[in-house]
N, C-alpha and C positions, 0 to 999 in steps of 0.2 A: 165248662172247660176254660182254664187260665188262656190268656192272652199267648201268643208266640212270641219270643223275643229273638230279636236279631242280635248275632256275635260277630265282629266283622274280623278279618286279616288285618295285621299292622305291621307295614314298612316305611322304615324313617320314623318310630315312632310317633305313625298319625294311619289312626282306621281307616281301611280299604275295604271294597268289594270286588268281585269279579267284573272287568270290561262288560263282559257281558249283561251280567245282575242276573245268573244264575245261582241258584244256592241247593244246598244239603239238608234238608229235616233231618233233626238229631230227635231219637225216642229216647224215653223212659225205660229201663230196663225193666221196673217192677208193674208197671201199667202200659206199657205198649205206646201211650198219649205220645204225640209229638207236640215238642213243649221248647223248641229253638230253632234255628235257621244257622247257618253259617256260608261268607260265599265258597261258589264252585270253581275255584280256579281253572281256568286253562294254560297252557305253555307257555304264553305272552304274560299272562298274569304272575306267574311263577319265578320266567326269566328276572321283572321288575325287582322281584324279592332276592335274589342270590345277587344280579348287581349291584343294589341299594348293598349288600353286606360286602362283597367285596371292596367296592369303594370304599368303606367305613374301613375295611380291615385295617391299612397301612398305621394309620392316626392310633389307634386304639391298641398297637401292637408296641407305636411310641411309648403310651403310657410303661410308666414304670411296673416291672409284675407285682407291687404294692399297693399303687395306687387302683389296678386294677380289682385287685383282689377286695379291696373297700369296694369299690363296686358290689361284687358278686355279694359282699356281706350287707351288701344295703339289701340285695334283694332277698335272703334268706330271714331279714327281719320283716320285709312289708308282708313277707307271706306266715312270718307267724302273725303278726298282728292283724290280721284277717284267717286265721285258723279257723273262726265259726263259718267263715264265708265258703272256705273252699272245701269242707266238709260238708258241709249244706249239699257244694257244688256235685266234689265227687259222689254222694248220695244221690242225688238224681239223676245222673248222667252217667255212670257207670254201672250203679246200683247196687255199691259195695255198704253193707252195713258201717252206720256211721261208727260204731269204736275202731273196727279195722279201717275207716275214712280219718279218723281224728289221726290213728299212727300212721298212715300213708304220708299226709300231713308234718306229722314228727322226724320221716325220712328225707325230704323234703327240707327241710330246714338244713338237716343233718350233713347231705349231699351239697348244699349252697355251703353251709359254712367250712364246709373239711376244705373243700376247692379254693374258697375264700383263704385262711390258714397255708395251703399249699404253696401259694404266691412265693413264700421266704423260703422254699423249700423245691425251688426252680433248679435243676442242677446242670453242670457239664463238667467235661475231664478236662486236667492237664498231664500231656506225658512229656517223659524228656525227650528235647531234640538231640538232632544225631551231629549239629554245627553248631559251633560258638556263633553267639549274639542271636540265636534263634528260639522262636517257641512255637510250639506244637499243642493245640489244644481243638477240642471239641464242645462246641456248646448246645445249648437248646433252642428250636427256635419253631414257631409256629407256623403249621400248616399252610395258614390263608381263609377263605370263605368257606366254612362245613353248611352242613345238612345235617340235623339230627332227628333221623324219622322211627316213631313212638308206637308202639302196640296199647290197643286199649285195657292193659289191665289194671297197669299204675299210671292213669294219665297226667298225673302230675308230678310223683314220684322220680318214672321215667324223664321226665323234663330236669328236674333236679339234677341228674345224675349226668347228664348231658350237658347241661348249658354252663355248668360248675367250673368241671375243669375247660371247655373250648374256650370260657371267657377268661378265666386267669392266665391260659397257657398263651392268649395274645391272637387268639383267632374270635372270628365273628362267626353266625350262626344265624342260620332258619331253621327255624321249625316245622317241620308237616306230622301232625298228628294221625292217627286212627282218624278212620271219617267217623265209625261211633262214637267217639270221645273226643270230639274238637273244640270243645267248648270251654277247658280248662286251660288248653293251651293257649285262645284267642285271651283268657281273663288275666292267665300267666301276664305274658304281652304287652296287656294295657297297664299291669302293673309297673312292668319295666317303664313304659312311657311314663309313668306320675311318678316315679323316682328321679325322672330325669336321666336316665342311660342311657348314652352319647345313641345320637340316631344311624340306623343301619344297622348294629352291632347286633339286633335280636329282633328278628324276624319272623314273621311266622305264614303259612302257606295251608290253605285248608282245601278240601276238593275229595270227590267220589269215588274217582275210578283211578288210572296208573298214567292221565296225561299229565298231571301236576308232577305227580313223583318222578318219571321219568324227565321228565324237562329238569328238574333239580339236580338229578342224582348225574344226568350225563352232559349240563351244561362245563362246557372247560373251563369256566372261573372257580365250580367245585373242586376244591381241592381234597378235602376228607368227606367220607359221608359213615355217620353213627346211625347201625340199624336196629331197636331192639324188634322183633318181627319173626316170621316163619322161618322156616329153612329155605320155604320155596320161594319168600319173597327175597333172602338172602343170595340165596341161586341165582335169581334174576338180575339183580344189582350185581351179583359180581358180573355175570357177560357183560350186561350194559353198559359198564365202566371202563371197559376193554381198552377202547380205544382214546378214552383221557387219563384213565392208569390213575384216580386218587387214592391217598389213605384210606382204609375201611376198616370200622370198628363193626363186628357183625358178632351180634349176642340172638343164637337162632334159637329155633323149639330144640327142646327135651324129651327124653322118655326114662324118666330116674327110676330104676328098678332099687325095691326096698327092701335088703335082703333078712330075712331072719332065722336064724339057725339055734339048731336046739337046746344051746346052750344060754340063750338069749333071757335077759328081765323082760318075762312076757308084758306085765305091766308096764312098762315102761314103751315096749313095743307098740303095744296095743294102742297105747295112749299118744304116743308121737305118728302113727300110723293113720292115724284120724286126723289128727290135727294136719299134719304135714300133705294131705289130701285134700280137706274140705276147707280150707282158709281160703278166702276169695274165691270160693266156689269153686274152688279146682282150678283157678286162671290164674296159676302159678307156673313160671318156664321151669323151677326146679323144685315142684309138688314131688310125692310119691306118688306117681303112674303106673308103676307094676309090682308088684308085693310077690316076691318069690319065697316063702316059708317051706321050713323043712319038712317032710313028711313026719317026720315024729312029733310033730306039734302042729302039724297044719288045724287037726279038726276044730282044737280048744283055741289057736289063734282066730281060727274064722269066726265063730261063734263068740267070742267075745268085743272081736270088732264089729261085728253085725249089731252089739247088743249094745255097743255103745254111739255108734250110727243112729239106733233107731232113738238116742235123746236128743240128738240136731234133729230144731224145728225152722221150719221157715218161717219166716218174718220181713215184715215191713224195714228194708232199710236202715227207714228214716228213725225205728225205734232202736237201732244199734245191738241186738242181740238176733240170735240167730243166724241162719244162714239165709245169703240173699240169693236173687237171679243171677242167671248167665248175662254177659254185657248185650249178644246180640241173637235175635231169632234164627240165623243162622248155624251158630253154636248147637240149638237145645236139639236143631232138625238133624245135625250133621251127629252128633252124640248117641239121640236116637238110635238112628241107625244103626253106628257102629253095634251098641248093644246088642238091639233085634237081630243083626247077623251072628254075633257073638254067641244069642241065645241058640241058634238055631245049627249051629256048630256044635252044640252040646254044653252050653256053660248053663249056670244054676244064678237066678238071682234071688239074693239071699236079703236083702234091705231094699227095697224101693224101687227102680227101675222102670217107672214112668212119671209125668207131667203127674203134679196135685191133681187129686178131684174137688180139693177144698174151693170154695166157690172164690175165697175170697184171692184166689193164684191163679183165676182164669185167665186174667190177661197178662199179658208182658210176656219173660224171654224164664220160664220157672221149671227146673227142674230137679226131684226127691234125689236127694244124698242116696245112693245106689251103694251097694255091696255085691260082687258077683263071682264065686267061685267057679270050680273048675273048669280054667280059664288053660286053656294051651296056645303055646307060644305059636301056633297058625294063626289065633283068631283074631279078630280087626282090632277088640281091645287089648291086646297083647304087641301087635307090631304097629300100632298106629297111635302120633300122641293123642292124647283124648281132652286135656284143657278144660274139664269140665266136674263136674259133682261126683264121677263115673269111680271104684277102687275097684280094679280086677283083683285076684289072687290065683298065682300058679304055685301048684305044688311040687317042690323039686326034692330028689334024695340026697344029694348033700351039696357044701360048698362049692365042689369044684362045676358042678352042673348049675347050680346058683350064677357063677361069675363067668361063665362058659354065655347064657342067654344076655346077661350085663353088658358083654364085650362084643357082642355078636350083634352089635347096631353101629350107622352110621352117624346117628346123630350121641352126644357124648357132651349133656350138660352135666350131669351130675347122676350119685348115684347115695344111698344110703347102706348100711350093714351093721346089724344087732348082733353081738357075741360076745361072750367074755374071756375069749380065748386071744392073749396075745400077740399069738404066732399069725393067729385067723386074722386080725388087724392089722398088723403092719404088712401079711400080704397082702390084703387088699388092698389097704395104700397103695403099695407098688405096682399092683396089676392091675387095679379098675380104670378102663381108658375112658376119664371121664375128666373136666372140669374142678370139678366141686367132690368134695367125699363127705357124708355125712358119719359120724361112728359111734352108736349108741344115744343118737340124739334128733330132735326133729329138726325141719327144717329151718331156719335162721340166717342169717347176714351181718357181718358187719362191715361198718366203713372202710375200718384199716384193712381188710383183707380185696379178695381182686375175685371178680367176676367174668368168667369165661370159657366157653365152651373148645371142645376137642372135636376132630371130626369135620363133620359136615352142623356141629352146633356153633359155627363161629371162627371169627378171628381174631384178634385183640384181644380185648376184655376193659373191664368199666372199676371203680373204685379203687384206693389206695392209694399207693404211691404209681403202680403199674399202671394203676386206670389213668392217671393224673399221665405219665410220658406217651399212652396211647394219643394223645393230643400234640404229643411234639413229634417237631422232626430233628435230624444229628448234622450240623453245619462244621464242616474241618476249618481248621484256619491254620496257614505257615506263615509267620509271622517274622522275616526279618529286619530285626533292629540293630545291626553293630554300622 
């Protein structure tokens, strides 16, 4: 067994441990080995971290949004220029095969440098006043001290996406990772430090249980806090917040139903239907989760997506093809289950639906790419997200019973719809109460667009130009000069 290494916190850019010298084992998702340490923050600990950032705030908000923005582009190139490193990284510690690690990687870059770029692109109003010698304007200005707390699917990705716009928009930031994925945040971190970025400004806070989180999220110096995370941890944060009233960027769980209707490029279904489900193992917030297909083609859809299920092999990570583990054993137990009940409601699994017997996926967090028909919207895999390897399919008689199960959630990240019918797309545009609309295509993102949920999936939203003002706030100013 390799050595354990320690990953420590950095505030003020210089590594920290918990007062106490408490720490977290971080496992292997593909082997179970615990193969790091990071410390366990408590309250005191934490507090240290949001003051070092507020402090730094004022100085750093001085800087011009140019100069900052060179910052942020310093850091978007120390992390290409170590791409093998942090691929390696999210490989072992997440357990994302490495070509899906190398593009997490490329997003990553992508997200520092749009934010970077954004700086010249800082905006406010001017309207006309209503008196000679006056002006009447509106500008941009930043929050103060955030929090941007990270879900372990894109642990570094999610980092990008965060610390982008907070540092160009003229606010500082801590970090609190996933306790399963703290390790790329603590690397994020030190990288910042050997670039030289002004101390305080980027922070980072690691620990096991909700006394770190809580102390961040409802010290009154926080001013915003960025959640990408559950519904239920988004729930919590917003009470908790009650009473200091921050900005809150809250990107919660999904349940994207994938609609197909009989008019539909089955291939093309079929084939974004897989993808759009087993990429990261299903530890995607806007996967396809429920597959509503038409009755008129339900049999030949299932059957063809089972058959193309059963060519995803599991694999080693580290060798970049195939499909990897779940990030945490908690995952594969809680997934499980859903199934087994799901089975015993009446559903059919049709691909895989339990742990490998291959010897060599005895250990760590493994579970077979699953296919499971007739699936009714009671059952747990139908009402509950699942974030995992899991593709239910419910059989529906047409559109309007399709977008009737779509609309009838409270969580409302996104949704998908295959047709070639005009009329069928532009009203689902207008009537799917979701986020994101996917239409005739699998799942995907890009920069320039905006990420954000409806519902109980969120408030705000992340990329673009929108994601870029979720960072600011709107300052008036009457300005008499005669």
């Amino acid at each position: 067994m390799a050595a354990i290494q320690h990953y420590p916190c950095f505030i003020d850019g210089v590594p920290v441990d918990a007062a106490s010298g408490a720490v977290v084992e971080v496992d292997d998702p593909a082997t179970g080995e615990i193969w790091a340490t990071v410390p366990d923050f408590d309250a005191d600990d934490a507090a240290r971290a949001i003051e070092s950032a507020h402090a730094a705030q004022r100085a750093w908000a001085d800087l011009p949004a140019i100069e900052r923005g060179r910052w942020v582009g310093r850091l978007a190139q120390a992390v290409e220029e170590r791409r093998a490193y942090f691929v390696n990284l999210l490989v072992r510690e997440q357990g994302k095969p490495a070509g899906e690690a190398d593009a997490e990687v490329t997003d990553t870059v992508t997200y520092l440098s749009y934010a970077a770029e954004a700086a010249r692109r800082i905006e406010g109003k001017i309207f006309p006043s209503e008196n000679p010698g006056e002006q009447l304007w509106i500008q941009s200005v930043p929050y103060g001290a955030t929090v941007g707390m990270c879900a372990y699917n894109y642990p570094l990705a999610l980092i990008g996406r965060k610390v982008g716009p907070a540092l160009v928009t003229g606010n500082t930031m801590v970090l609190k990772p996933h306790e399963a994925t703290p390790v790329t945040a603590s690397e994020f971190c030190r990288l910042a430090a050997e670039i030289g970025l002004p101390e305080g400004v980027l922070n980072v806070v690691t620990g096991s249980g909700i006394e770190a989180s809580s102390a961040l999220v409802t010290n009154p110096l926080t001013r915003l806090v960025s959640l990408t995370g559950s519904t239920r941890a988004g729930q919590a944060i917003y009470r908790s917040v009650a009473d200091n009233v921050p900005g809150l960027v809250l990107e919660l769980g999904g349940k994207a139903s994938f609609i197909v209707l009989e008019d539909a490029d089955l291939d093309t279904a079929v084939e974004a239907a897989v993808t759009s489900r087993f990429v990261n193992a299903g530890q995607v917030c806007i996967c396809n989760e429920l597959v509503l297909v038409h009755e008129a083609i339900a049999e030949e859809f299932t059957a063809r997506v089972a058959e193309r299920v059963r060519e995803i092999q599991l694999a080693d990570p580290a060798d970049g093809t195939g499909m990897g583990p779940s990030s945490t054993g908690a995952s594969v137990e809680r997934i499980d289950g859903m199934l087994r009940s799901s089975v015993e409601m009446g559903a059919t699994v049709e691909v895989g639906g339990a742990r490998p017997s291959d010897p060599r996926f005895a250990r760590g967090h493994w579970y077979l790419p699953t296919v499971v028909s007739g699936v009714t919207r009671d059952m747990p895999l139908a009402t509950t997200e699942i974030f995992g390897p899991i593709l239910p399919i419910v059989t529906v008689a047409d559109y309007a019973e399709a977008l009737e199960i779509c609309n009838d959630r409270e969580d409302a990240l996104s949704a998908y719809i295959f047709t070639r019918d005009a009329s069928t797309i532009f009203h689902a545009i207008n009537h799917m109460e979701v986020g994101t609309v996917f239409v005739n295509q699998p799942i995907t993102g890009y920069i320039q667009g905006y990420h954000s949920g409806h519902k109980r999936s969120g408030l705000a939203g992340e990329d673009g130009v929108f994601g870029i003002e979720s960072y600011l706030q709107r300052r008036t100013v009457y300005l008499n000069y005669g």
